[in-house]
Backbone as CSV, one residue per row, in Angstrom:
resi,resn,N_x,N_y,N_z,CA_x,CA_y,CA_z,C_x,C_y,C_z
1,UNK,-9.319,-3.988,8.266,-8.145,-3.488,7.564,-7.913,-4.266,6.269
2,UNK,-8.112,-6.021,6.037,-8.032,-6.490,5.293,-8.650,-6.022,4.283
3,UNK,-9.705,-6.178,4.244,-11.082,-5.539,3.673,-10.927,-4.213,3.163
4,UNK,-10.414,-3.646,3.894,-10.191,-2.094,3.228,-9.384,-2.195,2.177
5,UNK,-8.209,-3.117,2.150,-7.114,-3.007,1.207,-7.890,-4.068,0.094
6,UNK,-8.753,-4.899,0.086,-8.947,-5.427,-0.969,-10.027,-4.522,-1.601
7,UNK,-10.489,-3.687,-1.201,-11.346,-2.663,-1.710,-10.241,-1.580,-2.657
8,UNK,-9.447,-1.314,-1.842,-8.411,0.075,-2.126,-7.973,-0.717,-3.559
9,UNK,-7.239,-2.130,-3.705,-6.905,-2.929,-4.551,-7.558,-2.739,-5.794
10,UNK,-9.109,-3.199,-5.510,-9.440,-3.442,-6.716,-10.313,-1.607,-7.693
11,UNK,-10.412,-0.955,-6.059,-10.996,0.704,-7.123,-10.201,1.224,-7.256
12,UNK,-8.847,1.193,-6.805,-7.849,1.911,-7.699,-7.425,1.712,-8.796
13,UNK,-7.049,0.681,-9.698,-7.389,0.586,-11.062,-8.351,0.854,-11.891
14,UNK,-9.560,0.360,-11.252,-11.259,0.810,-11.710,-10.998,2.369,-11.868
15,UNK,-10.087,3.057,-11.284,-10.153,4.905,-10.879,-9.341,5.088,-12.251
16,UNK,-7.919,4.629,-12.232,-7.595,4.716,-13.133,-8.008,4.647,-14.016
17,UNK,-8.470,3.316,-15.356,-8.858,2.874,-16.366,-10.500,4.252,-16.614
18,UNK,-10.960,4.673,-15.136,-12.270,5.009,-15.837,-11.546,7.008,-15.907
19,UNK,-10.679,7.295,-15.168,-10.304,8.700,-15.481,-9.174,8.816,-16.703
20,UNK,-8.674,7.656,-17.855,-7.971,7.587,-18.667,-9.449,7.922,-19.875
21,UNK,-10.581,7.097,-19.462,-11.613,7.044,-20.383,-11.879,8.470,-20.681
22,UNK,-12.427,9.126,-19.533,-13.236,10.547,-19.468,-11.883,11.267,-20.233
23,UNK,-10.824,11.260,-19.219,-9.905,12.591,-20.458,-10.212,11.966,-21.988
24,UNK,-10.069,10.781,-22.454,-9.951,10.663,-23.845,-11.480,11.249,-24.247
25,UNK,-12.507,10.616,-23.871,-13.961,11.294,-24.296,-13.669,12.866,-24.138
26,UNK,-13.330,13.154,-23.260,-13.516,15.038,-23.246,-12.913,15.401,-24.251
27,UNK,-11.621,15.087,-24.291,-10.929,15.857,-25.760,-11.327,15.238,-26.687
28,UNK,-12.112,14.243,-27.320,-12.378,13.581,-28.532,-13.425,14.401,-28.634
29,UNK,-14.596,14.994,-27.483,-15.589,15.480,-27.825,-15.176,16.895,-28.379
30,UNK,-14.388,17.456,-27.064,-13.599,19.027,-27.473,-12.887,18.870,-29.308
31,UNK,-12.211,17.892,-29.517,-12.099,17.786,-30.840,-13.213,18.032,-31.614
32,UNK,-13.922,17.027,-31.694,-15.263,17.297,-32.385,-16.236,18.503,-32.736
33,UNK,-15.660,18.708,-31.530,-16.724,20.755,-31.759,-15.756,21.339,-32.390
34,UNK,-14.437,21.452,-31.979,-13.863,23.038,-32.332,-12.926,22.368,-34.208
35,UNK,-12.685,21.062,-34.135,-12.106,20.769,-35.155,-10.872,20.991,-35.490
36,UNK,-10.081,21.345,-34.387,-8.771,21.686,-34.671,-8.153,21.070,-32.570
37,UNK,-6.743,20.599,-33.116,-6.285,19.581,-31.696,-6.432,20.620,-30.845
38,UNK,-5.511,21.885,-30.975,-4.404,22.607,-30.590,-5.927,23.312,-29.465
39,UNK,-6.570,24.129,-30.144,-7.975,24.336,-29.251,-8.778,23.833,-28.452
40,UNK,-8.837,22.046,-28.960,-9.130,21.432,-27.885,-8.514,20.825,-27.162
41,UNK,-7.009,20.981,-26.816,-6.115,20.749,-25.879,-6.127,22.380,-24.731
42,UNK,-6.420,23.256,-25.525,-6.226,24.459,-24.398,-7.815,24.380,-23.676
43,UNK,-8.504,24.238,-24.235,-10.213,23.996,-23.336,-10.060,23.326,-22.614
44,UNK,-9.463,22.075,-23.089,-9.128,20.864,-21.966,-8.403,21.605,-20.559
45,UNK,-7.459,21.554,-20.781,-6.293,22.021,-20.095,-6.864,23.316,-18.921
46,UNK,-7.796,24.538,-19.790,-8.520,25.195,-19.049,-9.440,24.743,-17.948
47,UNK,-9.722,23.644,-18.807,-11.003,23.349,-17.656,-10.348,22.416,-16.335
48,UNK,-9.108,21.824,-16.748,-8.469,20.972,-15.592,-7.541,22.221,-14.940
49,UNK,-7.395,23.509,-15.376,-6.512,24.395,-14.517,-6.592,24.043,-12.642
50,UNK,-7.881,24.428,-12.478,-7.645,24.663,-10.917,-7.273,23.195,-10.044
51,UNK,-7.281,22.334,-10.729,-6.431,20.864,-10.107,-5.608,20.709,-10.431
52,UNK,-4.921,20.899,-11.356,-3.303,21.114,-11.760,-2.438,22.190,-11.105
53,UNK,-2.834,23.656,-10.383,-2.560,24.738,-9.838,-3.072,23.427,-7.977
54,UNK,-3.633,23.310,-7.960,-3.525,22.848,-6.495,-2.575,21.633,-6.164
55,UNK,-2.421,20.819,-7.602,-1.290,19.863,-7.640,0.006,19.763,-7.453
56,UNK,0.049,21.038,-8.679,1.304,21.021,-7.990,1.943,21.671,-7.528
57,UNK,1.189,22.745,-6.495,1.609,23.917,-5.605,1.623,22.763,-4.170
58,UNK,1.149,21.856,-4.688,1.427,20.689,-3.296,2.480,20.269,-3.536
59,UNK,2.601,19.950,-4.443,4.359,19.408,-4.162,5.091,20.495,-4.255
60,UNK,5.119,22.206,-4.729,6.010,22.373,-4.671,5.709,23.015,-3.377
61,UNK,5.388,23.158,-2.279,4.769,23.553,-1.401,5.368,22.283,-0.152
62,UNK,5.121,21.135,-0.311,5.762,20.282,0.346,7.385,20.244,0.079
63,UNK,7.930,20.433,-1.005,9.482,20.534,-1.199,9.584,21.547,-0.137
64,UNK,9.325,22.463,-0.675,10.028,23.442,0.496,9.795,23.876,2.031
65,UNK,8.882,22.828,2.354,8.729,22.670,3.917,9.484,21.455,4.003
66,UNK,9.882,20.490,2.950,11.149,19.217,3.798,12.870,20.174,3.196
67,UNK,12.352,21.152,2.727,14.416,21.790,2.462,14.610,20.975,1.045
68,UNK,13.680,20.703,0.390,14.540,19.891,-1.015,14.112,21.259,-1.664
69,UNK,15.084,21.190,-2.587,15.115,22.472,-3.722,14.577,21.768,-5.180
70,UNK,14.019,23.134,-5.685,12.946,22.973,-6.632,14.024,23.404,-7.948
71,UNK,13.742,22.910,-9.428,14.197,22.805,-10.233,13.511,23.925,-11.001
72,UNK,13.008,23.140,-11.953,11.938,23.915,-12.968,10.448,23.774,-12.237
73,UNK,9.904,24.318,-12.714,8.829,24.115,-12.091,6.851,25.162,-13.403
74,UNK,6.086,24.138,-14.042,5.610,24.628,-14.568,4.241,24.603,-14.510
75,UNK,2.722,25.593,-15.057,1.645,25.248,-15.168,0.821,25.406,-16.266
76,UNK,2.548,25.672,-17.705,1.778,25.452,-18.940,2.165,24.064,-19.366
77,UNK,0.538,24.030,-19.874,0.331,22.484,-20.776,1.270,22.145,-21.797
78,UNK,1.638,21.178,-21.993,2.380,20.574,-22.767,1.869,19.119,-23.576
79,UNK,1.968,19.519,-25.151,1.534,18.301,-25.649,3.359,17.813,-26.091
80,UNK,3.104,16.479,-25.535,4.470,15.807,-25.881,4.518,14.382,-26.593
81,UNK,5.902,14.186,-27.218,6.150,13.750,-28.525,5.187,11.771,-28.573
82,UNK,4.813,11.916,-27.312,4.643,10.943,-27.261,2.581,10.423,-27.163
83,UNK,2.585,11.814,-27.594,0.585,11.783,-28.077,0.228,12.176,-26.557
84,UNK,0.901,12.791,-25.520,-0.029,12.985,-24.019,0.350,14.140,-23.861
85,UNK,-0.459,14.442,-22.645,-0.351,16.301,-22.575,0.274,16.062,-20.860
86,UNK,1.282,16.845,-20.366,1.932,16.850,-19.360,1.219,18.687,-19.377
87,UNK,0.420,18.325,-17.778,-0.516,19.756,-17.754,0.345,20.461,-16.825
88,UNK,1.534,20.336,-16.193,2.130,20.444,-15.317,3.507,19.703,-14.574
89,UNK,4.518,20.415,-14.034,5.380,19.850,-13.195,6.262,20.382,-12.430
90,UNK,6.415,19.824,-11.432,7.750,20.259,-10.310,8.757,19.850,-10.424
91,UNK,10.083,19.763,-10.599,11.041,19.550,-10.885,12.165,19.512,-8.991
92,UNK,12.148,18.717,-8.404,12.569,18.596,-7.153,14.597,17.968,-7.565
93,UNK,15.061,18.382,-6.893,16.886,17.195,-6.604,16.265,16.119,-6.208
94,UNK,16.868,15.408,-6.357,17.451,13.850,-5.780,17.382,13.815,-4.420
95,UNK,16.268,12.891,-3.650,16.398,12.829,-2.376,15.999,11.558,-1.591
96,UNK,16.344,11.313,-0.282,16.066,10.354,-0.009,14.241,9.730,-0.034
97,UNK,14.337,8.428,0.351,12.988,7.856,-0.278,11.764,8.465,0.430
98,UNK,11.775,9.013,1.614,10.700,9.131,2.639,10.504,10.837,2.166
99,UNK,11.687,11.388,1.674,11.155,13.017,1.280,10.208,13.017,-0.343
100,UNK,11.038,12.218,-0.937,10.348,11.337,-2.287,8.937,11.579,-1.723
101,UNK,8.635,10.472,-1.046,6.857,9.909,-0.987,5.979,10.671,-0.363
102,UNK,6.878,11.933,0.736,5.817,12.601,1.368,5.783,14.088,0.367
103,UNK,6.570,14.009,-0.896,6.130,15.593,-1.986,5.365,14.577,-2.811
104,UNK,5.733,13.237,-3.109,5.082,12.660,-3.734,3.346,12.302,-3.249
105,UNK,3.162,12.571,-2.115,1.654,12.124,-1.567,0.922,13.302,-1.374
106,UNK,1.708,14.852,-0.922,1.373,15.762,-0.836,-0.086,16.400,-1.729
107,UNK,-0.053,15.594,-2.714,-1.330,16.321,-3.529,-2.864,15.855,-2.552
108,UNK,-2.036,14.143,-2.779,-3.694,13.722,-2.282,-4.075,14.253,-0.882
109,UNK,-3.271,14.366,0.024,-3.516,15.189,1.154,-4.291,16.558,0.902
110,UNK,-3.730,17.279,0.354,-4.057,18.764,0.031,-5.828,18.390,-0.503
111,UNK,-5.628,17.974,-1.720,-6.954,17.918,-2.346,-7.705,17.083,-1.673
112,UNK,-7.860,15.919,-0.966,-8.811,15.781,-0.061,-9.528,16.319,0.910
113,UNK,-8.081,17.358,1.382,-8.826,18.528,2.533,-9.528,19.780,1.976
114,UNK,-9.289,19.830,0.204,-10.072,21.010,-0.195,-11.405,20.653,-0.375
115,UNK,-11.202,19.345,-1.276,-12.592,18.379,-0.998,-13.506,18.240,-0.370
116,UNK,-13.053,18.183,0.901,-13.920,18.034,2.097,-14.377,19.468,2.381
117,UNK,-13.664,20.311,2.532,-13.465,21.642,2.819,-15.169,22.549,1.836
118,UNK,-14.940,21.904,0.259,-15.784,22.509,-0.710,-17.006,21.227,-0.157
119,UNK,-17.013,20.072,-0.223,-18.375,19.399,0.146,-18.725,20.365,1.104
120,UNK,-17.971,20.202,2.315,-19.216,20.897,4.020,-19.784,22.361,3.492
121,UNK,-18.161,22.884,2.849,-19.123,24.148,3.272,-19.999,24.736,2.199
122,UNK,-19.728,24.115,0.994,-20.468,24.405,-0.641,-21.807,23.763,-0.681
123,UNK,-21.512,22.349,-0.761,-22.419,21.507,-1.179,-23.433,21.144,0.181
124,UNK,-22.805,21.358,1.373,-23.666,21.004,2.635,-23.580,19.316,2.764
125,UNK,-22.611,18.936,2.478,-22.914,17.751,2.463,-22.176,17.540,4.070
126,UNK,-23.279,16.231,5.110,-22.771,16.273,6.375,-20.901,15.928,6.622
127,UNK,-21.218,16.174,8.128,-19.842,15.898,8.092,-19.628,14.464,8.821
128,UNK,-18.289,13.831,8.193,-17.812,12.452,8.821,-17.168,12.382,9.298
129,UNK,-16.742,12.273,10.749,-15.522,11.954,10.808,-14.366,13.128,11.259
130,UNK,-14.989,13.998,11.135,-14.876,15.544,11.262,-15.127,16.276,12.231
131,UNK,-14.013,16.801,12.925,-14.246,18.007,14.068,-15.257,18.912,13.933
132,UNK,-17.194,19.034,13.895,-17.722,19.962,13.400,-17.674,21.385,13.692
133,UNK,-17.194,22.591,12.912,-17.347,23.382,13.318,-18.127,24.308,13.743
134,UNK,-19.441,23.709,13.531,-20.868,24.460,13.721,-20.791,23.915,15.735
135,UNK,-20.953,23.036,16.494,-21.184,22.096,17.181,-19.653,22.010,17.827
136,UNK,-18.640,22.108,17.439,-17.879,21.752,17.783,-17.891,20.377,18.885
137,UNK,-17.680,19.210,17.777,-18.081,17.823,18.466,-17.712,17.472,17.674
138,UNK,-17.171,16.338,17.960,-16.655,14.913,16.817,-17.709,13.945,16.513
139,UNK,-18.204,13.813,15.259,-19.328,12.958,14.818,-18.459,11.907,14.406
140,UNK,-19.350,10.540,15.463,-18.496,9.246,14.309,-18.987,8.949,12.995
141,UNK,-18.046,8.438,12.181,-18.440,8.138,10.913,-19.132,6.832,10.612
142,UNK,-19.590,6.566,9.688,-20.253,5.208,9.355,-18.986,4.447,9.086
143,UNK,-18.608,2.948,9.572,-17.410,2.149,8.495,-17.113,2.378,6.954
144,UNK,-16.206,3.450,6.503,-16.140,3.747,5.232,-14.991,3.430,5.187
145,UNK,-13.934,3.157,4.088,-12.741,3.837,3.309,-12.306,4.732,3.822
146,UNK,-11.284,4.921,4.260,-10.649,6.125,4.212,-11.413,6.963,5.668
147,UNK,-11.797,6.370,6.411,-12.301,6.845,7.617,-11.662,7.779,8.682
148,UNK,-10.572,7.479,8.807,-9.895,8.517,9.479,-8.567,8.852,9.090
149,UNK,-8.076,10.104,9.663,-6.804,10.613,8.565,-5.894,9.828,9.181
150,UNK,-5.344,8.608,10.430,-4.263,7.903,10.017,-4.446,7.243,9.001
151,UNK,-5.665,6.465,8.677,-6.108,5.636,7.475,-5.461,6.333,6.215
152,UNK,-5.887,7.439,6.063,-5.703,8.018,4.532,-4.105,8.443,4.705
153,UNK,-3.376,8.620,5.623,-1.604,8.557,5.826,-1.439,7.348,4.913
154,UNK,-1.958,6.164,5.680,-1.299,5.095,5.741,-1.739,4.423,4.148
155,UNK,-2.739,4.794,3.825,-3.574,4.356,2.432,-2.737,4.975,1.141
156,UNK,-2.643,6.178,1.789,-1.931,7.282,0.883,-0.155,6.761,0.321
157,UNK,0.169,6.287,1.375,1.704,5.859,1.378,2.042,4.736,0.391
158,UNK,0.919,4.131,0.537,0.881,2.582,0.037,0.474,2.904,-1.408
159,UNK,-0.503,3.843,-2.012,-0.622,4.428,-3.130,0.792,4.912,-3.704
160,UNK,1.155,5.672,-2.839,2.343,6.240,-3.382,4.272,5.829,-3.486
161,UNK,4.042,4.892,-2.865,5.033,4.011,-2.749,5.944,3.797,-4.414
162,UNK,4.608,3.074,-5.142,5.109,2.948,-6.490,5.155,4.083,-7.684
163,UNK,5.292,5.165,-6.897,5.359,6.354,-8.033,6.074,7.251,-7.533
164,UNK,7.180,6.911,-6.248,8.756,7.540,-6.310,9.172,7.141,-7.417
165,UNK,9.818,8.191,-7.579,10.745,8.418,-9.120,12.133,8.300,-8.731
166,UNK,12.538,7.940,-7.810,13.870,7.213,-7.769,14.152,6.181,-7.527
């Protein structure tokens, strides 16, 4: 467990710093071809659609299975005053901290299970850890990260802890 968290510690920044890199390279490159921002903010934006549509149909999807009511709620891009593009958002009330963290964690849940969902059945890649549905049998996994879904609850929480917004 130790071990896991000094792992989780140090590639979650590494995740960060290297997915701040790639968006800036993509649109510097998308700049470069089309020569105008405004075009290569909508290519961009196009090409990140179907993770922004699964993002934040998770949270707004989790609001309304805990009863919190939804505000605004959007999935056009926005370049804002402050040089970044907001590709999306849910707009939730004011709620206590535990409804906070579970609309707030809701993505990574969702998209891990599509993840997994597109590896087995797209890519063929085996399964870990996973009820197989070919076999129906539980294969153990090798000692990884994120090995079983209390792990990724409990991993997930601790991620998300510092990005309630109240």
């Amino acid at each position: 467990m130790a071990t896991d968290l000094v792992w989780l510690g140090l590639l979650v920044p590494s995740f960060v710093l290297v997915q701040r890199r790639v968006h800036w390279e993509a649109q510097s490159l998308l700049y470069n071809l089309t020569k105008r921002m405004d075009i290569a903010l909508v290519i961009f934006s196009l090409f990140l659609l179907p993770g922004v549509v699964v993002h934040e149909l998770s949270h707004f999807c989790m609001a309304k299975i805990l009863g919190v009511s939804i505000g605004r709620f959007s999935l056009i891009p926005k370049a804002l005053p402050n040089g970044k593009l907001r590709l999306g958002y849910v707009e939730t009330e004011k709620v206590d901290f535990l409804r906070d963290s579970l609309i707030g964690f809701a993505p990574l849940f969702v998209g891990s299970i599509i993840i997994g969902i597109i590896g087995v059945n797209k890519l063929q890649l085996p399964y870990y850890g996973m009820l197989s549905p070919k076999t129906r049998s539980y294969k153990l996994s090798p000692p990884i990260l994120f090995s079983s879904i209390k792990r990724i609850f409990g991993y997930g929480f601790i991620l998300f802890l510092p990005s309630a917004r109240r």
